[in-house]
BATIBA-246786 format. One record per atom (N, C-alpha, C, O, CB): residue number from 1; residue in three letters; atom name; x, y, z. Coordinates in steps of 0.02 Angstrom, whole numbers, plus 50000, padded with zeros to 5 digits. Each point is the difference from the previous one (the first is absolute). Glycine has a CB too. Layout:
// BATIBA-246786
seq->NUM	type->Ala	atom->CA	xx->X	yy->Y	zz->Z
...
// end
This chain:
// BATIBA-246786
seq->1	type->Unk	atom->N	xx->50607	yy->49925	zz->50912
seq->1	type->Unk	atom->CA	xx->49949	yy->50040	zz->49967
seq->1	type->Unk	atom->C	xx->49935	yy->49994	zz->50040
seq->1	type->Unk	atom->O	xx->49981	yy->49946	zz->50024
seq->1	type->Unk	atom->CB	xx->50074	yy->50039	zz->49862
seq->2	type->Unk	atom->N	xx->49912	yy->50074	zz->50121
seq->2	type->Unk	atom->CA	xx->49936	yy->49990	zz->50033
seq->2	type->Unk	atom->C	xx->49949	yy->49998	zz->49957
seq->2	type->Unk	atom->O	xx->49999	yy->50008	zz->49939
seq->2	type->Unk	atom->CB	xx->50038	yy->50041	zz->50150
seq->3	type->Unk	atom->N	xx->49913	yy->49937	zz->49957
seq->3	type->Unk	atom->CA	xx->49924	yy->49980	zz->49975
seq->3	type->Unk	atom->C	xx->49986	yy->50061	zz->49959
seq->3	type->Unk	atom->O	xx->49974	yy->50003	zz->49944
seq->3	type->Unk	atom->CB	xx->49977	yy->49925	zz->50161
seq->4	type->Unk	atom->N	xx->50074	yy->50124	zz->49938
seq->4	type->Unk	atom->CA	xx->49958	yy->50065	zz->49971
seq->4	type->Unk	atom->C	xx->50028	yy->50030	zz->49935
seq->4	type->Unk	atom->O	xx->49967	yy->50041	zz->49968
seq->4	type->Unk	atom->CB	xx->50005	yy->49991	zz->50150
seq->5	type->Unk	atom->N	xx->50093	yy->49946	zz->49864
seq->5	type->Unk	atom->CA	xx->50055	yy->50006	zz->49933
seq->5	type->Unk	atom->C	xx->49951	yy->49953	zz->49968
seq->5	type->Unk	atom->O	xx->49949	yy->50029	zz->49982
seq->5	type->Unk	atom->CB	xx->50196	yy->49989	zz->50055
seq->6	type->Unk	atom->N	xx->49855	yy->49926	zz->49952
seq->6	type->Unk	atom->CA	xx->49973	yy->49946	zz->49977
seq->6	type->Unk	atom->C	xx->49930	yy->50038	zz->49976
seq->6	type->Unk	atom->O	xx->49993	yy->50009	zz->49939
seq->6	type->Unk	atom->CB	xx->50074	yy->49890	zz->50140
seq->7	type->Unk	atom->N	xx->49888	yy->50121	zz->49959
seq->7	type->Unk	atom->CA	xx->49936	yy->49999	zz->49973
seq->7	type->Unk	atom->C	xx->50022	yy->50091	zz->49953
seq->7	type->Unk	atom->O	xx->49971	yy->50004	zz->49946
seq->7	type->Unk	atom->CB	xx->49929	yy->49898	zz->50179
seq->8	type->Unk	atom->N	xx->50133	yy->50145	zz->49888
seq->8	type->Unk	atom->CA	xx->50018	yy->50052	zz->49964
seq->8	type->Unk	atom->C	xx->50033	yy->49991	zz->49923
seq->8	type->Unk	atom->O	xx->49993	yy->50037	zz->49951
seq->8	type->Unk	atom->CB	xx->50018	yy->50004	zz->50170
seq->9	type->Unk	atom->N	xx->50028	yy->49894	zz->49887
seq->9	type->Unk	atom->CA	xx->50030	yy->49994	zz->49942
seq->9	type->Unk	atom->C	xx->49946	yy->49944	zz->49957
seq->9	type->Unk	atom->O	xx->50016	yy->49983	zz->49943
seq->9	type->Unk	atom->CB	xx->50119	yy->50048	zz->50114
seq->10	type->Unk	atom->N	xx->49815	yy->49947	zz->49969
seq->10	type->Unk	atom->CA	xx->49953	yy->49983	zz->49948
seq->10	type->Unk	atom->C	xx->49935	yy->50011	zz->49994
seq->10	type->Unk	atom->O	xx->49960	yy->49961	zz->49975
seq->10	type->Unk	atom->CB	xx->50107	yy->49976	zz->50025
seq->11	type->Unk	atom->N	xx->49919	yy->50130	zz->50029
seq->11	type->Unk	atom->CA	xx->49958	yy->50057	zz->49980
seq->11	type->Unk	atom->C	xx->50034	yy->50033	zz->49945
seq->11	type->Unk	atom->O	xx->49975	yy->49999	zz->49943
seq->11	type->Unk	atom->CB	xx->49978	yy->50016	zz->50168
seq->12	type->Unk	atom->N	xx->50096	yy->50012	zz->49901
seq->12	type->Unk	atom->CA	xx->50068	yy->50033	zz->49976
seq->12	type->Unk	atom->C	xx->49983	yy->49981	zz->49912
seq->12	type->Unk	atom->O	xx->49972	yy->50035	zz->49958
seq->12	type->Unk	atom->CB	xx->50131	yy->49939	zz->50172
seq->13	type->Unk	atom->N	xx->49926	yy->49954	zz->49865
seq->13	type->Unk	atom->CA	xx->50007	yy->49960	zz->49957
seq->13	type->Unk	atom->C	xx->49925	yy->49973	zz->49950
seq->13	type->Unk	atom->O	xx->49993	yy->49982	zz->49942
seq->13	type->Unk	atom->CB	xx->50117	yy->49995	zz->50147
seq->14	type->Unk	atom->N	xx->49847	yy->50031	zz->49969
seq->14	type->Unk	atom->CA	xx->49920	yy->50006	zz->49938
seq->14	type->Unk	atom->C	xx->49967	yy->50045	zz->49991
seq->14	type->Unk	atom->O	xx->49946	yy->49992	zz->49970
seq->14	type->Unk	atom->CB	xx->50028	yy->49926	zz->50049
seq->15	type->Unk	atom->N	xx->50049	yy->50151	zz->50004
seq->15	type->Unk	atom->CA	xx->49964	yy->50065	zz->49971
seq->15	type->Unk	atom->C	xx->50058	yy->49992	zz->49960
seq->15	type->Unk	atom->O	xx->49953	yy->50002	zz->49960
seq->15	type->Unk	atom->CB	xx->49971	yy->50083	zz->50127
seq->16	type->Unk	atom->N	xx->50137	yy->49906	zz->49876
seq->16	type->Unk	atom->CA	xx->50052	yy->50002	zz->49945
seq->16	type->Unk	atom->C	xx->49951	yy->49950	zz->49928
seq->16	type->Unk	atom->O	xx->49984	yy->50021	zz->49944
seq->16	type->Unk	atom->CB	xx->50154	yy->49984	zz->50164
seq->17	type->Unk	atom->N	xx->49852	yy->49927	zz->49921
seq->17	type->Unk	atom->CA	xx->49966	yy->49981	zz->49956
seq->17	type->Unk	atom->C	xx->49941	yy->50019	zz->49951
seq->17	type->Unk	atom->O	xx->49987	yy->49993	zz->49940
seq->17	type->Unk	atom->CB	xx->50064	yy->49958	zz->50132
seq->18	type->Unk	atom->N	xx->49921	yy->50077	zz->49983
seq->18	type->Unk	atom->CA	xx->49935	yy->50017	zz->49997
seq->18	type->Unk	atom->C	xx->50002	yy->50075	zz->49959
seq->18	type->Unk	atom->O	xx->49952	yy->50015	zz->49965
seq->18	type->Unk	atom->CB	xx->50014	yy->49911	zz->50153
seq->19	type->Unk	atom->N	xx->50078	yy->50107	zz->49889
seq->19	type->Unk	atom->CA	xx->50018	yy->50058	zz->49945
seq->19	type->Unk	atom->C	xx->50016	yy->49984	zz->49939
seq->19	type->Unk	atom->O	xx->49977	yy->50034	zz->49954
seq->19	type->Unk	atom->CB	xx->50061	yy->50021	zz->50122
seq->20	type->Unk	atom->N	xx->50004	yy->49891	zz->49911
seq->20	type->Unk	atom->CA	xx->50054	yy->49988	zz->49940
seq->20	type->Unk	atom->C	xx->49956	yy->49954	zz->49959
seq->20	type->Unk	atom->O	xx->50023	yy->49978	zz->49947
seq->20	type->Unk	atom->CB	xx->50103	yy->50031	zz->50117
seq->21	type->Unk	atom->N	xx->49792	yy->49967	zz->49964
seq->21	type->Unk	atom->CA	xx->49958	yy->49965	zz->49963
seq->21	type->Unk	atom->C	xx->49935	yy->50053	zz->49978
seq->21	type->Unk	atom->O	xx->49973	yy->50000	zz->49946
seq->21	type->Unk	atom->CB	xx->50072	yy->49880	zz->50118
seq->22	type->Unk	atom->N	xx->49946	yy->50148	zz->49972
seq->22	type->Unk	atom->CA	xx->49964	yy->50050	zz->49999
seq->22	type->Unk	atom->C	xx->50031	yy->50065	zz->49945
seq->22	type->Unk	atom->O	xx->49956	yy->50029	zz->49968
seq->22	type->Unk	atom->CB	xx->50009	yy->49923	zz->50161
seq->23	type->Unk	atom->N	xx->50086	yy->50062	zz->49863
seq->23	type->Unk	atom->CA	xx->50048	yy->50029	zz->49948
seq->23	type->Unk	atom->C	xx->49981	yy->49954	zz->49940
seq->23	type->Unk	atom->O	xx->49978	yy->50039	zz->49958
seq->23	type->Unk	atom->CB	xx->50126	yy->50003	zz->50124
seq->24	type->Unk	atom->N	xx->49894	yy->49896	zz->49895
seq->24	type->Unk	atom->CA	xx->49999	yy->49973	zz->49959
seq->24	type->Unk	atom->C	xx->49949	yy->50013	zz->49949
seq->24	type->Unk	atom->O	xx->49940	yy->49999	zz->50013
seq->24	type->Unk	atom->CB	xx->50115	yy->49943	zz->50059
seq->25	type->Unk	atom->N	xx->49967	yy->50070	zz->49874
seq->25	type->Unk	atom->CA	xx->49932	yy->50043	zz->49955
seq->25	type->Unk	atom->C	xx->49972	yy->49942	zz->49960
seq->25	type->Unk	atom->O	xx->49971	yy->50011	zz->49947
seq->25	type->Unk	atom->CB	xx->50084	yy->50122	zz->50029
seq->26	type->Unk	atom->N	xx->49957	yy->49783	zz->50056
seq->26	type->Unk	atom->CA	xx->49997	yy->49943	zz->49924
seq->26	type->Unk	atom->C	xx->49925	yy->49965	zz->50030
seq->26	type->Unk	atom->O	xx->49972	yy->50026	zz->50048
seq->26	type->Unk	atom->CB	xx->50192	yy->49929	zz->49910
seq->27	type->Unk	atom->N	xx->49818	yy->50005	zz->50020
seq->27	type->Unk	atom->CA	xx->49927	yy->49981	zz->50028
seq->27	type->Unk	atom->C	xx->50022	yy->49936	zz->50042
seq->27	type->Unk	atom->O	xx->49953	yy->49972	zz->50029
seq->27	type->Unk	atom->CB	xx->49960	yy->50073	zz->49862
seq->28	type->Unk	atom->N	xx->50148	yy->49927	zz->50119
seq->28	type->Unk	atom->CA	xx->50018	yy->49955	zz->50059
seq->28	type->Unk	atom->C	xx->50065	yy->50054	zz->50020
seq->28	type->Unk	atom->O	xx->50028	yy->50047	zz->49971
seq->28	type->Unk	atom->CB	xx->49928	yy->49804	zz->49986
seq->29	type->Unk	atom->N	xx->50052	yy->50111	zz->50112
seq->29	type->Unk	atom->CA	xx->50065	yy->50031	zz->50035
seq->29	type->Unk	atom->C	xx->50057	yy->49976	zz->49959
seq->29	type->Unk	atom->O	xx->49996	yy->49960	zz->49953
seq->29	type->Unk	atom->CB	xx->49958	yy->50039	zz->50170
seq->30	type->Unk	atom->N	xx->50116	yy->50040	zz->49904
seq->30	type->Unk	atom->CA	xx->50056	yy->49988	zz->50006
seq->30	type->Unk	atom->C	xx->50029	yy->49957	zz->50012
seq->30	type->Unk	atom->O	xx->49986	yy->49977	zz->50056
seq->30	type->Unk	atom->CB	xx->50000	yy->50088	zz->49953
seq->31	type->Unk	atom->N	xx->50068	yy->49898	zz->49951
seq->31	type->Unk	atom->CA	xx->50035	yy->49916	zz->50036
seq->31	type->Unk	atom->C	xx->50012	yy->50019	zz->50069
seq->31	type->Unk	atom->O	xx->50001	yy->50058	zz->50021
seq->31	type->Unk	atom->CB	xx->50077	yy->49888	zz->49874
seq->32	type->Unk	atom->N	xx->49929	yy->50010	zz->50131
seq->32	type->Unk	atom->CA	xx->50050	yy->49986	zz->50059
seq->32	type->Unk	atom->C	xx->50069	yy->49999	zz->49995
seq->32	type->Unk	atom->O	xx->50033	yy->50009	zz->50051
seq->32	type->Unk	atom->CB	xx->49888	yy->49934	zz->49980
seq->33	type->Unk	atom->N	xx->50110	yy->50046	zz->49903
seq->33	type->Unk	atom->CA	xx->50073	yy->50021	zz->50009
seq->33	type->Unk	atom->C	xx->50007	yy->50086	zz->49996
seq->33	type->Unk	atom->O	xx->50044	yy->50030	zz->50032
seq->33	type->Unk	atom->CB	xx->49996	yy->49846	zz->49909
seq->34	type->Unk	atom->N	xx->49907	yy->50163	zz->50011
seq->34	type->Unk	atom->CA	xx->50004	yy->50072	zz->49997
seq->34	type->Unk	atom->C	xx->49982	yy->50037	zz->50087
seq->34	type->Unk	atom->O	xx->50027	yy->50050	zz->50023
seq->34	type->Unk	atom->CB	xx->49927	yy->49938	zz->49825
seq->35	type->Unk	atom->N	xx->50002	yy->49976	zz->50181
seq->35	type->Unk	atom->CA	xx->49984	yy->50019	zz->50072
seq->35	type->Unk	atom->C	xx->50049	yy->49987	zz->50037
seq->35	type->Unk	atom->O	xx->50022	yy->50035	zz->50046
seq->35	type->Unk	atom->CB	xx->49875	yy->49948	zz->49946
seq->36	type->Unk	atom->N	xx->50122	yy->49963	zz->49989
seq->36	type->Unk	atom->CA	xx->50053	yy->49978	zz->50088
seq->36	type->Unk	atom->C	xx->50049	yy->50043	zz->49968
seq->36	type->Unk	atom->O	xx->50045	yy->50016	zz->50039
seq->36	type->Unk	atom->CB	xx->49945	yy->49836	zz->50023
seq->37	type->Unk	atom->N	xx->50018	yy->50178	zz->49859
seq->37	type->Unk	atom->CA	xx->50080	yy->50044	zz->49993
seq->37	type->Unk	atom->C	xx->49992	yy->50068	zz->50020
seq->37	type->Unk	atom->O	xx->50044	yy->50040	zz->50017
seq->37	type->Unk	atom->CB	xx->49999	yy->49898	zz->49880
seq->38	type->Unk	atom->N	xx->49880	yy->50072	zz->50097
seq->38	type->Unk	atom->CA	xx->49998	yy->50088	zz->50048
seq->38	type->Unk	atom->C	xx->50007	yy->49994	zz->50054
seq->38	type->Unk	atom->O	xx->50026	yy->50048	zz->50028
seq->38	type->Unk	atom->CB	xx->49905	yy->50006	zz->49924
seq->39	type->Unk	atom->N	xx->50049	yy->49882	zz->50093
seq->39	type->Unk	atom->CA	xx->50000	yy->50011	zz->50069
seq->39	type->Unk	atom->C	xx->50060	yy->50023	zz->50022
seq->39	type->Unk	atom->O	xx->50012	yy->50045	zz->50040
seq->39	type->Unk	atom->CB	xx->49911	yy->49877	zz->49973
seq->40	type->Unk	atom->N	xx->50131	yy->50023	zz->49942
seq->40	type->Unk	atom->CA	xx->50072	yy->49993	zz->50038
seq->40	type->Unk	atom->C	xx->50019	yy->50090	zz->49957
seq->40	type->Unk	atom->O	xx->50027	yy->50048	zz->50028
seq->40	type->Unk	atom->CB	xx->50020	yy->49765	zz->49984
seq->41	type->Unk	atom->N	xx->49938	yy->50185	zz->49947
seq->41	type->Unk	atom->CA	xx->50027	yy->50101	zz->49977
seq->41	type->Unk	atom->C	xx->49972	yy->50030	zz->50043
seq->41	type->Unk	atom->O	xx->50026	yy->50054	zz->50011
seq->41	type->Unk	atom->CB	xx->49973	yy->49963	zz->49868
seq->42	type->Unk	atom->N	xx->49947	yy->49968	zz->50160
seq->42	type->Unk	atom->CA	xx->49996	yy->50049	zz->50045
seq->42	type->Unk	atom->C	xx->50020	yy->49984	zz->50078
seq->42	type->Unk	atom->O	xx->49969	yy->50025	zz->50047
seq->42	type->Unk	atom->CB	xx->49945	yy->50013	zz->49869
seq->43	type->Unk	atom->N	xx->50134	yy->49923	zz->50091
seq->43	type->Unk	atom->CA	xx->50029	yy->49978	zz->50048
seq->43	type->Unk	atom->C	xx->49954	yy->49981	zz->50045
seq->43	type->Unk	atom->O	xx->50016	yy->50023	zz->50055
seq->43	type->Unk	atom->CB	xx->50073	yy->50035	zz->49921
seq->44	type->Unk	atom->N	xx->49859	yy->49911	zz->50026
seq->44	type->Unk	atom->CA	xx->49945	yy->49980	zz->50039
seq->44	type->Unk	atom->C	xx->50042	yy->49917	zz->50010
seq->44	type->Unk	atom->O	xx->50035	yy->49969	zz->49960
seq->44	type->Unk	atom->CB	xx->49833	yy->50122	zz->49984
seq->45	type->Unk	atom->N	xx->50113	yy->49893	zz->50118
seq->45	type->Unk	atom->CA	xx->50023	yy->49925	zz->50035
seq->45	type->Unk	atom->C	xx->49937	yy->49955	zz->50004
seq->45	type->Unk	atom->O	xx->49946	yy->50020	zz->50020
seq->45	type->Unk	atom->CB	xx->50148	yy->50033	zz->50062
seq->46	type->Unk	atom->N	xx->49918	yy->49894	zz->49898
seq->46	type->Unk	atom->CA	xx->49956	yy->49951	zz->50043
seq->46	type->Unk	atom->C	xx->49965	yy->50007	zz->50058
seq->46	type->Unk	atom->O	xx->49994	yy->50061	zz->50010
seq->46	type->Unk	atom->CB	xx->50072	yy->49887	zz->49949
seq->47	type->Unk	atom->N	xx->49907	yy->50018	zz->50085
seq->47	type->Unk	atom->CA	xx->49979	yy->49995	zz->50061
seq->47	type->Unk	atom->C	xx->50055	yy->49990	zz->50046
seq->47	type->Unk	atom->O	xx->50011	yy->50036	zz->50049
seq->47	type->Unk	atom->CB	xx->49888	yy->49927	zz->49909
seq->48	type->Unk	atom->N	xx->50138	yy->49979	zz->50024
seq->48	type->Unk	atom->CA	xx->50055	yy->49973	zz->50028
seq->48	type->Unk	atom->C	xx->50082	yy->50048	zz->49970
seq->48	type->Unk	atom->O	xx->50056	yy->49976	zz->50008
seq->48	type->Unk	atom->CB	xx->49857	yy->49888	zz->49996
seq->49	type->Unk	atom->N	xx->50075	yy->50192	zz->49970
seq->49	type->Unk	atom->CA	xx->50060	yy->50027	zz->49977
seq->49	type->Unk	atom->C	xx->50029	yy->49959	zz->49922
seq->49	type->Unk	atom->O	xx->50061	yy->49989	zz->50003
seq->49	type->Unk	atom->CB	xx->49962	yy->50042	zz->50142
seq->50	type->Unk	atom->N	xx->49961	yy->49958	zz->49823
seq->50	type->Unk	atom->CA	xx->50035	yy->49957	zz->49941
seq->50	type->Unk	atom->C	xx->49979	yy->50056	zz->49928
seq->50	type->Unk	atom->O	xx->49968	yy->50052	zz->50008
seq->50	type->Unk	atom->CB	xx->50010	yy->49793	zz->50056
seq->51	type->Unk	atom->N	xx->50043	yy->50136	zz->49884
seq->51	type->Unk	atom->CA	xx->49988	yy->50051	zz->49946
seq->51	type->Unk	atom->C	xx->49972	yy->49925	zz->49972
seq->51	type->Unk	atom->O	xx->50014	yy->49940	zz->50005
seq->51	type->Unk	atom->CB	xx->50086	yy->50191	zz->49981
seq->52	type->Unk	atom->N	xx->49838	yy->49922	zz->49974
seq->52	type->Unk	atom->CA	xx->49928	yy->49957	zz->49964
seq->52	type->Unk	atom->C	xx->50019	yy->49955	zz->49940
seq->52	type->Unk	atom->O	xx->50033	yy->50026	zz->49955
seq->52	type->Unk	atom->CB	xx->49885	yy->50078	zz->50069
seq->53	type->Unk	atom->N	xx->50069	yy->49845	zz->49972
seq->53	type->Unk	atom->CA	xx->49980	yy->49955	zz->49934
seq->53	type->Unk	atom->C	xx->49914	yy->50000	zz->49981
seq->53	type->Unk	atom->O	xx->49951	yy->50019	zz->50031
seq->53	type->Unk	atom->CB	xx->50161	yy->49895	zz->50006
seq->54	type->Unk	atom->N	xx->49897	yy->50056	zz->49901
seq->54	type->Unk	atom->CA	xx->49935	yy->49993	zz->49979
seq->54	type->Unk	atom->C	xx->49954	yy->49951	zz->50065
seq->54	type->Unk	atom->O	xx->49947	yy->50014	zz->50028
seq->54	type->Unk	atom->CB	xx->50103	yy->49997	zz->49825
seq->55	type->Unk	atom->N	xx->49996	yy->49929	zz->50157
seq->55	type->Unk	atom->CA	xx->49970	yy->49957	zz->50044
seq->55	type->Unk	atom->C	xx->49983	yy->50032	zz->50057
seq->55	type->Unk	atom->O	xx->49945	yy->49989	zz->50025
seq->55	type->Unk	atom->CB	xx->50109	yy->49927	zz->49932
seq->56	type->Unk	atom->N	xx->49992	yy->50128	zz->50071
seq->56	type->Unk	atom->CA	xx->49960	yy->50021	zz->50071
seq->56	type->Unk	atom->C	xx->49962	yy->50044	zz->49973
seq->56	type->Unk	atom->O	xx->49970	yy->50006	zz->50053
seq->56	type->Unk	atom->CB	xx->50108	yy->49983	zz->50039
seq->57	type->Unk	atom->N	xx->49896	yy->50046	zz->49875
seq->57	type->Unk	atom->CA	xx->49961	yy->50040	zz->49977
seq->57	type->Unk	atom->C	xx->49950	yy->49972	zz->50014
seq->57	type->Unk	atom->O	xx->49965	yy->50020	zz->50046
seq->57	type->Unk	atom->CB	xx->50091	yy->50026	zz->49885
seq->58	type->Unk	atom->N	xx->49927	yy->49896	zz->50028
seq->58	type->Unk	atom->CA	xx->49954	yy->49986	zz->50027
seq->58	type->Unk	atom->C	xx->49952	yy->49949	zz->50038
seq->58	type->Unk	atom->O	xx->49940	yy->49990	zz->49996
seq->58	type->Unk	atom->CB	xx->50097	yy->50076	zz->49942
seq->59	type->Unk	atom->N	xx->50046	yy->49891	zz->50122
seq->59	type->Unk	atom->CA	xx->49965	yy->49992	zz->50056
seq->59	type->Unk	atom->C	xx->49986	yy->50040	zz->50040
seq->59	type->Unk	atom->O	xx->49968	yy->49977	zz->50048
seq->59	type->Unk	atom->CB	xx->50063	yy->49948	zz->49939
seq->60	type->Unk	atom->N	xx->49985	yy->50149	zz->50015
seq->60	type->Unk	atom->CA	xx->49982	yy->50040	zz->50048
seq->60	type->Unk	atom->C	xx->49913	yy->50035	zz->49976
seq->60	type->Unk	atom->O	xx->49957	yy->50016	zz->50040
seq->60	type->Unk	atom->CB	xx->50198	yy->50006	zz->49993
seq->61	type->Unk	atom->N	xx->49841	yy->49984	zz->49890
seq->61	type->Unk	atom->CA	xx->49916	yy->50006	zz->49986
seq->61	type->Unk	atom->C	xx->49966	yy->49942	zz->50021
seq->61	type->Unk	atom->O	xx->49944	yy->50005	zz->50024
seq->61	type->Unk	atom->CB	xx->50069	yy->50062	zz->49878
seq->62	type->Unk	atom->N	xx->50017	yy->49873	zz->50091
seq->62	type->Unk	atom->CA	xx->49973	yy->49935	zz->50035
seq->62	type->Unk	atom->C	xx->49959	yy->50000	zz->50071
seq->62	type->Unk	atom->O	xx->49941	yy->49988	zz->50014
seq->62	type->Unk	atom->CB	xx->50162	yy->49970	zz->49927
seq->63	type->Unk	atom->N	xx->49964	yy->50062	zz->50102
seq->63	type->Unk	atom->CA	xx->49997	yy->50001	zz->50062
seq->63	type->Unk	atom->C	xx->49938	yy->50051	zz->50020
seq->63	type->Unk	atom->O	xx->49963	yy->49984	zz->50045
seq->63	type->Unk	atom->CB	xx->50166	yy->49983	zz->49961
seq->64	type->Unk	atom->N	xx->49861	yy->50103	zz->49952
seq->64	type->Unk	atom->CA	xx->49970	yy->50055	zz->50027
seq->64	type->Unk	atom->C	xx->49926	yy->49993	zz->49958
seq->64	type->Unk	atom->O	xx->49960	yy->50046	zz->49996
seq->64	type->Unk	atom->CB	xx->50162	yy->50034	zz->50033
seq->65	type->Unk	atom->N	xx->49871	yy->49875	zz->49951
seq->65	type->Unk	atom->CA	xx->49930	yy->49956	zz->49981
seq->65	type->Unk	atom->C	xx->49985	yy->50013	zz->49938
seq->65	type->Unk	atom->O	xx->49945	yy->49977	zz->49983
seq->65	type->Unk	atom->CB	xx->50004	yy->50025	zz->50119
seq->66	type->Unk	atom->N	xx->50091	yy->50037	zz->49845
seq->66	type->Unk	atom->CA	xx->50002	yy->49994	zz->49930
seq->66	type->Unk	atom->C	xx->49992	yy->49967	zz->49950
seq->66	type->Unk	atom->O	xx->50024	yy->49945	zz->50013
seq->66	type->Unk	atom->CB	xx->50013	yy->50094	zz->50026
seq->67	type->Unk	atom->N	xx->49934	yy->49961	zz->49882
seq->67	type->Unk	atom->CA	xx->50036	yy->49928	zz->49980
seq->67	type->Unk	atom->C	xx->50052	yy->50037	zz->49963
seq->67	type->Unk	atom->O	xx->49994	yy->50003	zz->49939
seq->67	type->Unk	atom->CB	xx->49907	yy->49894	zz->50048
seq->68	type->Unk	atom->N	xx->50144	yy->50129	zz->50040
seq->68	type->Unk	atom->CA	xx->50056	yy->50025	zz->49950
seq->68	type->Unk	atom->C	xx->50000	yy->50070	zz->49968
seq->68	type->Unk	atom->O	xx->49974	yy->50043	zz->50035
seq->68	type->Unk	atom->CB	xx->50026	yy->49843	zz->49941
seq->69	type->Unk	atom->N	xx->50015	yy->50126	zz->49989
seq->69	type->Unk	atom->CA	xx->50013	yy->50086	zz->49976
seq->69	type->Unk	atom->C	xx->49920	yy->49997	zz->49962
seq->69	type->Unk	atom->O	xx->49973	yy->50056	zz->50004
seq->69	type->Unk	atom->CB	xx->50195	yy->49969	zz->49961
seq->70	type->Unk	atom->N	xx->49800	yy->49936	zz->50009
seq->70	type->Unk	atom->CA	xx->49914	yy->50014	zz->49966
seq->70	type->Unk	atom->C	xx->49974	yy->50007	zz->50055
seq->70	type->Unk	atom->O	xx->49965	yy->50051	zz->50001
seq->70	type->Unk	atom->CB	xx->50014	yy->49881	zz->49897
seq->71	type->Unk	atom->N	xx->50020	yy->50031	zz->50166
seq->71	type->Unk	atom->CA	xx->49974	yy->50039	zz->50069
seq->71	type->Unk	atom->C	xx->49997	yy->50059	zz->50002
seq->71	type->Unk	atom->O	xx->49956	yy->50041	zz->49987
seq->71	type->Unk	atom->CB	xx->50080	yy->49891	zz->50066
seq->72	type->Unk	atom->N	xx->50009	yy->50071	zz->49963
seq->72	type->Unk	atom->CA	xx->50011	yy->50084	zz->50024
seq->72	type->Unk	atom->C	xx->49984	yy->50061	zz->49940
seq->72	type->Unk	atom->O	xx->49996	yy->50058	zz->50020
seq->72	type->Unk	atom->CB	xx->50111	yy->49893	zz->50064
seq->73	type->Unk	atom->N	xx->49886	yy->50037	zz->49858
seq->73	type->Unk	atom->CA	xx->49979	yy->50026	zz->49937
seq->73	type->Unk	atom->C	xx->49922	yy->49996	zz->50001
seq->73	type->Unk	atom->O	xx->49965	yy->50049	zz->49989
seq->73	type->Unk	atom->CB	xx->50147	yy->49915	zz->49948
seq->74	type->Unk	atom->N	xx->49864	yy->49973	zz->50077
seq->74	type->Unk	atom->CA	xx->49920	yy->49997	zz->50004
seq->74	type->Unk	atom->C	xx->49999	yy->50036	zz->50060
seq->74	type->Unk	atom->O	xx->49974	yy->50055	zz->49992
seq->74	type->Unk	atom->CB	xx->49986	yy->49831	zz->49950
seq->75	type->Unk	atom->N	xx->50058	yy->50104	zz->50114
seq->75	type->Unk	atom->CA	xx->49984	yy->50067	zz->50063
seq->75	type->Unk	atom->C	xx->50000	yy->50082	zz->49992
seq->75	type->Unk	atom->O	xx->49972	yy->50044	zz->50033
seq->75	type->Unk	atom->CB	xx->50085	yy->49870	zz->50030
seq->76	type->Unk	atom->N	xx->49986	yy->50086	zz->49882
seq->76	type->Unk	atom->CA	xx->50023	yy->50084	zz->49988
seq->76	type->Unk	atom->C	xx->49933	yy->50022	zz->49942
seq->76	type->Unk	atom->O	xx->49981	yy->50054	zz->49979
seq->76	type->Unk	atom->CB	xx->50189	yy->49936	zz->50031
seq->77	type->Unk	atom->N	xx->49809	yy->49953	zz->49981
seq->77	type->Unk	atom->CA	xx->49937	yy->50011	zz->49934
seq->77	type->Unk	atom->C	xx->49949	yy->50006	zz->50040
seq->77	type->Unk	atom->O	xx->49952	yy->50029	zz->49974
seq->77	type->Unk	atom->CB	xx->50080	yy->49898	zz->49924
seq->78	type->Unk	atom->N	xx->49962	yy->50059	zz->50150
seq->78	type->Unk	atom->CA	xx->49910	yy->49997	zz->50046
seq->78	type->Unk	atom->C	xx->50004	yy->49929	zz->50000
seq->78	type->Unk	atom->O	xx->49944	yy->49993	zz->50024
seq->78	type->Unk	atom->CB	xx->49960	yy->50113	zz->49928
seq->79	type->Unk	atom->N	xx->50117	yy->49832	zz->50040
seq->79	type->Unk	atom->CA	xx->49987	yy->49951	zz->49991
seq->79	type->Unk	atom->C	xx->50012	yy->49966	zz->50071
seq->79	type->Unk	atom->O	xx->50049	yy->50010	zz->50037
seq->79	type->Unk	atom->CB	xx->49970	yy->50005	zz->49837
seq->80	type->Unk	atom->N	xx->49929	yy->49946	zz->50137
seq->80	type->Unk	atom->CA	xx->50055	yy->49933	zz->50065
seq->80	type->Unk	atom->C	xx->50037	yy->49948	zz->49969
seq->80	type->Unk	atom->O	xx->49977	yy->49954	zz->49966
seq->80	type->Unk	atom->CB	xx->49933	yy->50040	zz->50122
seq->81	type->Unk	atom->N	xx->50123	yy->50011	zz->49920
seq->81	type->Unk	atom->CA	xx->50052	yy->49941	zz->49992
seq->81	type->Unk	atom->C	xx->50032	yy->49989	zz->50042
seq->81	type->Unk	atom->O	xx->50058	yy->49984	zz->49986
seq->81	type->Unk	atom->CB	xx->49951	yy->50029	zz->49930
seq->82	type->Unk	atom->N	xx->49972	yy->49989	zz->50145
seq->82	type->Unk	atom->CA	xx->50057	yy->49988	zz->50037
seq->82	type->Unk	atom->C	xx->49997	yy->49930	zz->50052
seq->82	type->Unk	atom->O	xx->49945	yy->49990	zz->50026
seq->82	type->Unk	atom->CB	xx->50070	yy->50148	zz->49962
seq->83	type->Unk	atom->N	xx->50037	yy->49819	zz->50025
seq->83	type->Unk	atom->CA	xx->49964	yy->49938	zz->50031
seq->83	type->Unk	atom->C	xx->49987	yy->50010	zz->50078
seq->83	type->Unk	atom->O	xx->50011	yy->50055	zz->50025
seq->83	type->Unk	atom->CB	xx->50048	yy->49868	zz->49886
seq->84	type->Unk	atom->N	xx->49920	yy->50030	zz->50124
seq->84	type->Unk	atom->CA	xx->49987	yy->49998	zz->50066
seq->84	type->Unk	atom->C	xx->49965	yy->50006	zz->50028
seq->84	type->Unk	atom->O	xx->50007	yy->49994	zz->50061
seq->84	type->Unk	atom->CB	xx->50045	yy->50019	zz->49934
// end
């Protein structure tokens, strides 16, 4: 797998997030088991090719300087939340 798959499939994979929280009409986000189950319905892969759990869910918001699905919910609000 290349670099350039790799960085496509987790762009790929956080404009998905970033919809399916943003969709969310509740005043916090969506679990992580309801997210990582759209990802894999929408046949979206990992970075590394694997189908999503809650846990990678969200070491990969981890990794991309999040604190988790309220990250990316406080970002979609105008908010910073984001680490780094």
């Amino acid at each position: 797998m290349t670099r350039d798959e790799q960085l496509r499939r987790r762009d790929a994979a956080l404009s998905a997030v970033k919809l399916i929280v943003s969709s969310s009409h509740q005043y916090s986000p969506p679990s992580y088991k309801q997210v990582a189950a759209a990802l894999n319905a929408q046949q979206l892969k990992t970075t590394w090719g694997n189908e999503w759990t809650p846990q990678r869910l969200l070491r990969f918001l981890q990794r991309l300087g999040y604190s988790g699905l309220h990250g990316v919910k406080a970002e979609l609000d105008g908010q910073v939340n984001k680490q780094g």
